[in-house]
Each structure stands twice: as C-alpha cells, then as structure tokens.
N, C-alpha and C positions, 0 to 999 in steps of 0.2 A: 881680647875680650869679644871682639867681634863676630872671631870665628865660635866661640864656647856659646854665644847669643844664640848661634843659626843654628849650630847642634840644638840645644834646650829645644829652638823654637820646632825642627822636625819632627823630636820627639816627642811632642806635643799635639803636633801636625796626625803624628803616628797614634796618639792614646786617643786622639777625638775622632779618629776612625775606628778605634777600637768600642767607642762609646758609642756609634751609628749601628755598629753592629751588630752589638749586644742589644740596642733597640731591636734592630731586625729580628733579631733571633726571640724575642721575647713575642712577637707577633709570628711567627710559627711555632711557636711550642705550644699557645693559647688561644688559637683562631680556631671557629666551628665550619668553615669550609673549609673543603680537600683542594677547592685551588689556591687557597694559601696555604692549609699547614702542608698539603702534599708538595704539591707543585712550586711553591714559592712565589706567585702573580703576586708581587708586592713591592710597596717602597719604604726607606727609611731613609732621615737624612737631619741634619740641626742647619740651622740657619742664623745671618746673625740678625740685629735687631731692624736695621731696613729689607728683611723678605730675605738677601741673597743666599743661596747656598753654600756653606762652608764646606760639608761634605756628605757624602752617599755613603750609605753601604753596599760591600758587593751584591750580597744576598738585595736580589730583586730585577723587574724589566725594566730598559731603556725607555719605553714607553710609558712606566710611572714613574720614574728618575725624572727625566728630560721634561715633563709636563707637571711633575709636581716643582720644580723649580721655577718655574713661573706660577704656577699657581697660588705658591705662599703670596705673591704681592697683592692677589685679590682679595685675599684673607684682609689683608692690611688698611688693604683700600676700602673696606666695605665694615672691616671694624674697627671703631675708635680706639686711641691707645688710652684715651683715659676709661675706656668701659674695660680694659684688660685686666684682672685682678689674678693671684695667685692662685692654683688650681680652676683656671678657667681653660678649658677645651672647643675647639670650633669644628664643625664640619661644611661639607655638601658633598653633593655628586654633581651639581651641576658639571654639562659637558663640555661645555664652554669655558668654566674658569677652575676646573680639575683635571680629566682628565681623559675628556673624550667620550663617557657614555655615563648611564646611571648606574650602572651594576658596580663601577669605582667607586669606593668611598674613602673621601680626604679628610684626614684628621689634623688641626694644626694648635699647639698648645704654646703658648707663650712658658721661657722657664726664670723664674726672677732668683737671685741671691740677694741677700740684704738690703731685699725691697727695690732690687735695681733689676731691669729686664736686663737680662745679658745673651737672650738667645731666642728662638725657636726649634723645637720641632714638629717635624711632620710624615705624616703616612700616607700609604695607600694600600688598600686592597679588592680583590675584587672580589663579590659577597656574592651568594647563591643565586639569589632571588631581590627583583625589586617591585614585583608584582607586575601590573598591563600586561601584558600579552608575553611575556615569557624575553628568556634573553634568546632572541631572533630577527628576521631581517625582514619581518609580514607589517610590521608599522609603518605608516604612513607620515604621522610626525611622533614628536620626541614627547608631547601629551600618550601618546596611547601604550609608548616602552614602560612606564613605570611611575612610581612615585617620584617626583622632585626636591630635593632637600635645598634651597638657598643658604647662602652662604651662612651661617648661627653658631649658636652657642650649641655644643651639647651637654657641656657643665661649664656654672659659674662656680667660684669659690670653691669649688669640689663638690656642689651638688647637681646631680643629673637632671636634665630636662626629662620629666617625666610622662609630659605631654607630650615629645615627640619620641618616646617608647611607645607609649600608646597608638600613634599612628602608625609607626612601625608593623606595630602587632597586626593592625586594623586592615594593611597594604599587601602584605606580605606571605606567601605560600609557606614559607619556612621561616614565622617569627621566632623561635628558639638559636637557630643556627645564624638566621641574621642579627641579631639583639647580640644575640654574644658574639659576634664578628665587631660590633660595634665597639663594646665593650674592652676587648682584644686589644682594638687599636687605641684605645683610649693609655689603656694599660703600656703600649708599647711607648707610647710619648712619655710616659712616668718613668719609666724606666731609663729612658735618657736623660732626661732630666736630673734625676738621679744620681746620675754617673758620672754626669756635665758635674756637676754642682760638687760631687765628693773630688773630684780631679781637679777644680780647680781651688779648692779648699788644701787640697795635698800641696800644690807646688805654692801657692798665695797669690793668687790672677784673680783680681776684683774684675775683671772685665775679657770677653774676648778680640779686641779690637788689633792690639799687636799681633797677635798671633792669625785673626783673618788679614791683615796688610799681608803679611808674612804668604797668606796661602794663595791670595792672590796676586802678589808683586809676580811669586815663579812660575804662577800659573802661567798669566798672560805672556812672562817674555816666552817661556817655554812654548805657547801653541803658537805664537807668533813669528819664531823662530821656525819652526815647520813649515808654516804657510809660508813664510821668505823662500822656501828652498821648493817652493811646485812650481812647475809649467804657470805663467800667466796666459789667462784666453779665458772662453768662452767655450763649451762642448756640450751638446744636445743629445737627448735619448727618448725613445718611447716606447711605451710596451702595451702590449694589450693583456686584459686579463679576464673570466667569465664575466665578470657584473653578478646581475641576479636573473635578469630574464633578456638582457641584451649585453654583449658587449661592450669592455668601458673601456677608454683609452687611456692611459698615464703618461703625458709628458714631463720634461722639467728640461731646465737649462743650465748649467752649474759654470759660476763664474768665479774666478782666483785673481785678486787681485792684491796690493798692497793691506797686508794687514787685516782682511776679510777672504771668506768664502761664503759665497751667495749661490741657493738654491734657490730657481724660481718653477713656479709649476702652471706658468701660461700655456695654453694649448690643450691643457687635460678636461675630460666631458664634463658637462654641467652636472650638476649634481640629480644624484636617483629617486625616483619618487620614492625608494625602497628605503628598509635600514643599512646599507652600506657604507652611508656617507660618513667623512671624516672631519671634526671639527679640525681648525689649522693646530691649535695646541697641540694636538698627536700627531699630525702630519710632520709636524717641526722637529717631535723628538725624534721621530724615527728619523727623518731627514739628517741631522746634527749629529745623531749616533755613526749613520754611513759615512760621513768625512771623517768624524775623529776617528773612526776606525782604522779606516789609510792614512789619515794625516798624522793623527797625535794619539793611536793604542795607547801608549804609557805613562800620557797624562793625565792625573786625578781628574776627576767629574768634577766640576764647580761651578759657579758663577762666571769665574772668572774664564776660566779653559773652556768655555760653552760661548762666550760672549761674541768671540770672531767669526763664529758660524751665524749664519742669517737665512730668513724664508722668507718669500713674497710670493705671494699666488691672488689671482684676481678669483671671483666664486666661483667653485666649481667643485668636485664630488673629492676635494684634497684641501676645501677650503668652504663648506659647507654653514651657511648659517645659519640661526633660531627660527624655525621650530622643525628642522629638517630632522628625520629619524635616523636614528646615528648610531642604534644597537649595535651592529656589528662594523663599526670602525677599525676594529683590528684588522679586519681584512685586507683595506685599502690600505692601509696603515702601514700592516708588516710589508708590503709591495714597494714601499719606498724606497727602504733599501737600495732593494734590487735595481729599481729604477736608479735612481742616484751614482750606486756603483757603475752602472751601463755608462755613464755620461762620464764617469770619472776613468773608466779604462780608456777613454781615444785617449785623455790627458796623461795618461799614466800606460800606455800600452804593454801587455804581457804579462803587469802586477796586481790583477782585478779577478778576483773568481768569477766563477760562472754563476746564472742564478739558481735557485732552488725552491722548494716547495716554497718558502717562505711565510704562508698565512697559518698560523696554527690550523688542524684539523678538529676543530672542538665540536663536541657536541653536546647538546644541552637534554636528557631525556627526562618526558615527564611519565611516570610510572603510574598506573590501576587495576585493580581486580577486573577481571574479564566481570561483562554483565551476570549477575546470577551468584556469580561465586566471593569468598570472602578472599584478604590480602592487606595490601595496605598501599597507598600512595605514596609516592614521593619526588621530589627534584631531586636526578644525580646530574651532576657535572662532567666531565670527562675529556681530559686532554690529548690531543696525538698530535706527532708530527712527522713529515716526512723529509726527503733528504734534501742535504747541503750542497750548494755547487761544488762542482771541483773545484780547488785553490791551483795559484800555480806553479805550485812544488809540491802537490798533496792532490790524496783524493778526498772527495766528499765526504762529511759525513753521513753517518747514518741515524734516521728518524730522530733527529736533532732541531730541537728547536733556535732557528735564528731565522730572524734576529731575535726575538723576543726573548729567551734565554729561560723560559720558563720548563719545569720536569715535566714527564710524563705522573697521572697517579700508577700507583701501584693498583694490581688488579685487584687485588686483597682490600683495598682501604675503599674503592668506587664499588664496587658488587658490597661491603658492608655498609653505604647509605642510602641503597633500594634494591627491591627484588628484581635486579637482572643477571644475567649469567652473561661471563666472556668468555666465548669458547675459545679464544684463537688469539693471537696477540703476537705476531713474528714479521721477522723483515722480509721484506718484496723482494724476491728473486728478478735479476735482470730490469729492474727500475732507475736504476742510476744511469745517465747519457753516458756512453762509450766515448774515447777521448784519450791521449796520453796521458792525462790524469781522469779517472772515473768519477763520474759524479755518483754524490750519498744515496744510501735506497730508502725508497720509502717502505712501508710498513703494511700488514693486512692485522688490521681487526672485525673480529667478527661479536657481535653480540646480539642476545636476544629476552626477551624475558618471559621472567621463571614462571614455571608453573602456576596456571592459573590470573597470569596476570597478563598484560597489554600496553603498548608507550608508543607514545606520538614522539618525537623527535624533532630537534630542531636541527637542520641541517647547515653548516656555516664553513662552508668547502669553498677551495678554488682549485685553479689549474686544473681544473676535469677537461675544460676544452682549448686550454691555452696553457699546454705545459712550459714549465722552464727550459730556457735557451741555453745551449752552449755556448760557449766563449771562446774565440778565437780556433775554429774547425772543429770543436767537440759539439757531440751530440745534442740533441734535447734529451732532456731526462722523459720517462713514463709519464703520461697524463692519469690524474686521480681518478676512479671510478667508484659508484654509490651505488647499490644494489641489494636486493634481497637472497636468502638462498634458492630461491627458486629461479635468477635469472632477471628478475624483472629490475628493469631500470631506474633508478628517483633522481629527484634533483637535487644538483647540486647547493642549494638555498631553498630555504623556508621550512616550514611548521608540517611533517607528514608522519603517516601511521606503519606500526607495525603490528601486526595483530600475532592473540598468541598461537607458536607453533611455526612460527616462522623465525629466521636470524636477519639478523642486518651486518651487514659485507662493504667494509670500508676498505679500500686499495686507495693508501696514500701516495701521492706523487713524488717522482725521483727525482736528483736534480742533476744538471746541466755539466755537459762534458767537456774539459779544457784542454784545447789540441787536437790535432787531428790521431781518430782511433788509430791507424796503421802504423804512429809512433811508439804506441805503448809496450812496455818491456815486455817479452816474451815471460818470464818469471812473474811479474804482476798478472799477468794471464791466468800463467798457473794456477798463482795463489787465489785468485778471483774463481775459478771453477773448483778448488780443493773448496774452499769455505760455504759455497753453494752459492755467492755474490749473482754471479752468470751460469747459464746453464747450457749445456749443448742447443740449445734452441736458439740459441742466439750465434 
C-alpha cells in the first residue's frame, strides 16, 4: 500500500505541475506586452497556505521564479488572513518584496475549496511601461523609475479596484497595454485555481498538505544528497563588468558545507548612484539558480530544493537598499551567474562553462513623428541576446539567452507595436572565444525608424568593455559594440537619440572559449568556416 500511496502521490506531484502550467500558458496567450506573450519574461507557480512554493512552471525566468517564492511570504505578511475572501487578488511591484524593479508586476490570489484556503497562486510579469523616466538606468532613485504599487488588493470578492485602474491609466505611457497586462495576470491565477480545485475534486483531496509533505520530504533529501557528494571549502571569484559610467566590480565567495551551500557577495562595489543596482531578492535568485544548476539540474524548483542554497552580502550594488534606483537590475543580476559559476569551477575544476554575454541586450525604444510631420508614438520593447560560454563537452550557444531563459521577439510582432524597421537581425561572425570548445556568437541587429518618425533609446548593454572570459585556456568571446550607421559611437547605458535617416547597430557580445584553441578538432574547424561561425579573418 505503501508503495501504490507514493505512485498516486507523484502523479499528483505530476497533474499540479500540469495545473502551474496551464496557468503559465494562460498569461501568454492573453497578456498585451511582447515581453510576455513573445518572449515569455514571466512566472507561475501555486503555493501552499504558509507562502512556500509547491511548484513552478517551466514556461518563465529564474529571476521571477526564485524571487517570486519569497515574495509570496510578504503578501502574507502584509495581509491578514482574515481580510482574505474568495475571489480576492493582491498585487505590487515593489522591488524589494517582488521582484527587483517596477516594470515586474506580482499578482498573488488566495484559492479556497469549501470555504477552506487550500493554496495560493502567484505571477509575474514584466509590463511595458511604469511611467517616471522610462525602463532605463538615468534615475537617480527608485521615486523617479515609476509608479509604485504597495503591497494591496487589486480585487476583493471579485471586484476590481477601480481606483487603482485609474491611477494606472493616470501614470502610464501605455495604459491600454498595461491595464490588460494586469488584467492578464489576474486571469492567469483564475485559471489555476481552477484547475487546482477541479483536480482535487476528481481524486477527493480536501486539502493539499499530504501531497506538499510528499513534494518536499524528496525534495530536500534529494538536494541534500548532492550537496553530501561536493568538495567541502570555501572558493572565491571576481569579475569586473562595464557599470554605467565607471567600472563595477562583482565579487562572492561560495562556501559547501554540510547540508548548505552559502554564496556570499562581500567585496563587491557600493552600490551606483545609477539604475543598475540590484535589490538582494534578484541577486539571490540568480545566485541559487547557478548552484542548482551544477548541483541539483533535475531537481524540481521549490521551497524545499531552494532552501539549502543561502545569500548573504553586506550593502552594496548586489545588495542595494530603499530608495536606491534599481531599473535595470537585470544587468547586475544576469552577471551572477557567471560570477558564482567562476567560484564554483576551482571547486569543481574542468566541469564549469565559460562565461558569456549573460545580461540580456534589451532595448527599450520610444517612438515620434519627426517635428513637422504626422505618425504616431509609441513604447516598443525589444529583446536580444548574445552568446553562451563554451560548456565542457559542447560549444556555446548562439544569441541564447541565459541565464534568464527568456525568447527573443519575433521581428514581425516588435516592428507591429511601433513605427520602426529592422533591417538586419543575424548572428556575429567570429564572436564566439576560440577554445577546444567554441564559445556562442553573438548577434548584429540593426534597426531604425520609419519614415517620418524618430526614437530616443534606452540603452541597457554590457560587456562592451569587459567581454566574457574563457575558461580554462579558451578565449574571451567578442566585446558588444553600439553604434550608429554612420560610425559614430554611443553608450553602452542610458537614455539617447536616433534621429530619422539614420539606423542603430547593435553587435551583441560572444562568449567565452573552453580550452586551449590549438586543441580544437580540425573537422569542428571545418564545420565552423562551412556555416560562416569563423571567417578566414580570423
């Protein structure tokens, strides 16, 4: 009976992932940004009645996973269980107890069966527009990035706050596309719920409580077990990466010990008067994603299989606090990783890729009719990314986004929500570090707009002047370069122009080569100049 118990309870284990997902997928089929329904920048997940994570969906980034699993507990903290009614929904953006900046928005609904909470869910995604100065890295603090939502209701009993549609409306560049992103997400928690509530009606489960012992008893021995089986010590790494108008430095120290894995991030720069900085909350996810990645890949995401991983960092630009400007957190963010993996290769030496672009290459453009002439305005969004380290049985990939794991848009879906044109959109020849394994290439985009019209830009690059490193004798990959068609040079950060008649010329950076190049197979060679990877110029 025993064993017929742990069957039922997997399969079970298996249909509430299947119910995360079907959430997921319900917030990309009805969200009015292209960085969700294109790209995917989103989370899903049910929880049970104290906050923990039960489980994730695949569909979404580590970075809203890992930081919306703590985030549920501030929901909790901040609202009564007796104000919790049936069709009640909560939000914010706060960066601090979501998910790292304003442009995330966390939706978290309680789900009841016969009057009894038996769960939560929760979302994330990242919305167009939050008004203040645009999603960019020219703020000073986290007042001038956008509107702020505190922790609230955005329906009780199933009726929407109305009042804060209306400020929405009021704040907002793109109240249409934001309002329904809201909306979206609302809709995505309904839908687990849902599905929660029909599944556990099919089998007769008044509660999920068996069935979360169940996901977290195998969780923890399972990461636990991995962690028994690493090097014990202490191993340090640090990197440097552009900043925005100086140089930042990112240390950490990664410690293995019984039953824990501790990242610390002592050593690393004070934080930037700029929007760079990182609240710890995102810091942590991306951190916690880089062990499990090496330690426990094919252990589910939970509360539990998350709990042996630990951050501690004293203030600084990976541990930033209120009212520090925080827009473009991703940047520092995605860099963790990289950083972490560096500290985890002494411990693990020969098993560690190289690093790679790692910060998405997004760009935020805002569109107008040249003076004089008619058009139309707008906010597009716009994803890129450039290449992977080499692994070490594998080459890099190409213009792949990790860690964050989010798509590129399709050119067809970003040129249909403002007037630009993308002339150009292919992968960087000879970008990837040379190495016994090749590091990914990055990408060139070219775009400009259309006729008649004009865009300022937000610029939210790295690696232009601190490309990724190789790993053990392999190369650095290509440093990013930003530029107009004419030549002229911009920065790699902040808020600048392109006037019309001109293009803008993104060369995304390649990543990092593993082993020394004079190892590499002659036939991998080959193949790398047949596909046009490398060129005789090299």
């Amino acid at each position: 009976m025993a064993g017929l118990s742990e069957i039922r309870m997997q399969v079970m284990w298996n249909r509430l992932i299947s119910v995360v997902e079907e959430q997921a997928l319900t917030l990309l089929r009805t969200a009015f940004s292209t960085s969700v329904r294109e790209a995917g920048d989103l989370s899903a997940g049910v929880f049970n009645p104290q906050g923990l994570m039960l489980a994730q969906a695949v569909t979404g980034t580590p970075g809203h996973v890992n930081t919306m699993a703590e985030a549920v507990l501030h929901f909790l903290n901040e609202i009564p269980r007796d104000e919790m009614f049936e069709g009640d929904c909560y939000v914010t953006n706060d960066p601090w107890k979501g998910t790292g900046h304003l442009h995330d928005i966390t939706m978290v609904a309680p789900s009841f069966k016969d009057g009894q909470l038996v769960a939560f869910f929760a979302c994330t995604a990242h919305v167009v527009d939050v008004g203040g100065r645009g999603f960019g890295a020219d703020g000073k603090s986290v007042y001038e990035e956008g509107i702020q939502i505190p922790i609230m209701k955005f329906a009780e009993r199933g009726k929407v706050n109305m009042d804060l549609i209306r400020l929405l409306r009021a704040n907002v560049r793109e109240p249409n596309q934001v309002v329904g992103d809201f909306y979206s997400l609302s809709a995505c928690n309904e839908v687990g719920h849902r599905r929660l509530i029909d599944m556990m009606a099919e089998v007769g489960m008044a509660d999920l409580d068996d069935l979360g012992e169940f996901i977290f008893s195998r969780s923890r021995t399972a990461t636990l077990e991995r962690i028994a089986a690493l090097p014990k010590g202490s191993w340090d790494n640090e990197m440097v990466v552009d900043g925005y108008d100086e140089p930042v430095k990112l240390a950490t120290v990664l410690s293995v010990k019984d039953g824990e894995v501790n990242v610390d991030f002592t050593g690393t720069d004070a934080p930037s008067k700029w929007g760079i900085n990182c609240p710890l909350i995102y810091s942590k996810a991306y951190a916690c994603y880089a062990v499990k990645c090496v330690v426990a890949p094919d252990i589910p995401n939970n509360s539990a299989s998350l709990e042996p991983f630990t951050v501690s960092s004293p203030v600084n630009i990976l541990n930033a606090e209120r009212p520090a400007p925080v827009s473009l957190r991703h940047v520092m963010g995605h860099m963790v990783p990289d950083l972490v993996l560096g500290a985890l290769a002494k411990a693990k030496p020969g098993e560690i890729m190289a690093e790679g672009a790692a910060a998405l290459w997004n760009i935020h453009i805002s569109v107008r009719p040249e003076v004089g002439k008619e058009g139309r305005r707008s906010e597009v969004l716009m994803f890129n990314s450039g290449g992977t380290g080499a692994r070490p049985g594998l080459d890099g990939l190409a213009a792949t986004a990790f860690p964050s794991g989010v798509h590129t848009m399709p050119i067809e879906a970003t040129e249909h929500t403002g007037p630009i044109v993308v002339w150009r959109k292919e992968l960087r020849p000879d970008s990837g570090g040379a190495g016994r394994l090749r590091g990914g290439l990055g990408q060139v985009i070219e775009i400009a707009p259309a006729e008649g019209h004009e865009f300022d830009f937000s610029a939210m690059f790295d690696r232009v002047n601190h490309p990724a490193r190789g790993r053990d004798g392999g190369d650095d990959g290509a440093a990013g370069v930003v530029e107009l068609d004419d030549g002229t040079k911009l920065r790699p950060k902040g808020w600048q122009h392109v006037p019309g008649g001109k293009r803008l010329i993104l060369k995304a950076p390649g990543g990092g080569g593993f082993g020394p190049a004079e190892e590499r197979d002659d036939e991998a060679r080959a193949d790398d100049r047949l596909k046009g990877y490398v060129t005789d110029k090299t």
